[in-house]
N, C-alpha and C positions, 0 to 999 in steps of 0.2 A: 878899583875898589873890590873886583869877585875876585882878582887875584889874590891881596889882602887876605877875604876869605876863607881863598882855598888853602892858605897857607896855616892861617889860625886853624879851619879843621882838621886838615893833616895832623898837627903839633896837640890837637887833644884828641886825637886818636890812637896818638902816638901813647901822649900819656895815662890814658885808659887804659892802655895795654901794659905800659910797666905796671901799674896799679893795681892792674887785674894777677898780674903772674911774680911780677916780681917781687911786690911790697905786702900783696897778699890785702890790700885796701877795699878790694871792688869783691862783688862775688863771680862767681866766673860766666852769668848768665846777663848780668847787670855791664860788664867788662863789654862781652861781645856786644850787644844792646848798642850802647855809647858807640864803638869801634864802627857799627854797621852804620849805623842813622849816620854819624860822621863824615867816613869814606863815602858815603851813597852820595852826600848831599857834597861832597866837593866835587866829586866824579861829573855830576850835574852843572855845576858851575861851572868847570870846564870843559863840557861837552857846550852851555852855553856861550863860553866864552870865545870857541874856536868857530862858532856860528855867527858869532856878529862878527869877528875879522874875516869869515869867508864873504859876507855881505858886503864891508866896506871895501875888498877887495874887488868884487866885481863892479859896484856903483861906481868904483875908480876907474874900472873898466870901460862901461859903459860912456864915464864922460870923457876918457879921451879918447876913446871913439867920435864921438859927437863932436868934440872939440876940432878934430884932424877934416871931419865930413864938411865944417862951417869956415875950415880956412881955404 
C-alpha cells in the first residue's frame, strides 16, 4: 500500500511541475510548494518502507537461528 503511495506522489509532483512550468497553471511558488510536500512525503515512505523490510529480514533472522539452535 505505501508503495501505491509513493507512486501516486511521485506522478503528482510530477504533474505539478509540468503545471507549474509548462502549462503555466500553477504559480511558480505554489508549483514548488506541491513539488516539495510531495517528493518529501514519498522520500519518507520510503525510507519507511526500506525499515520494515530491514525488520522482517532480521526477525527472519533471528528465527532461523532459533529454529537451527532447537533441532
Amino acid at each position: 500500500m505505501k508503495k501505491t503511495g509513493i507512486i501516486f506522489l511521485f506522478f503528482i509532483s510530477l504533474m505539478a511541475a509540468l503545471m507549474t512550468w509548462q502549462m503555466n497553471i500553477l504559480s511558480n511558488f505554489g508549483g514548488i510548494c506541491i513539488i516539495g510536500f510531495c517528493f518529501g512525503a514519498a522520500m519518507l515512505m520510503w525510507l519507511d518502507v526500506l525499515d520494515v523490510n530491514e525488520a522482517i529480514q532480521r526477525s527472519v533472522k533471528k528465527d532461523d537461528k532459533r529454529t537451527k539452535a532447537e533441532h
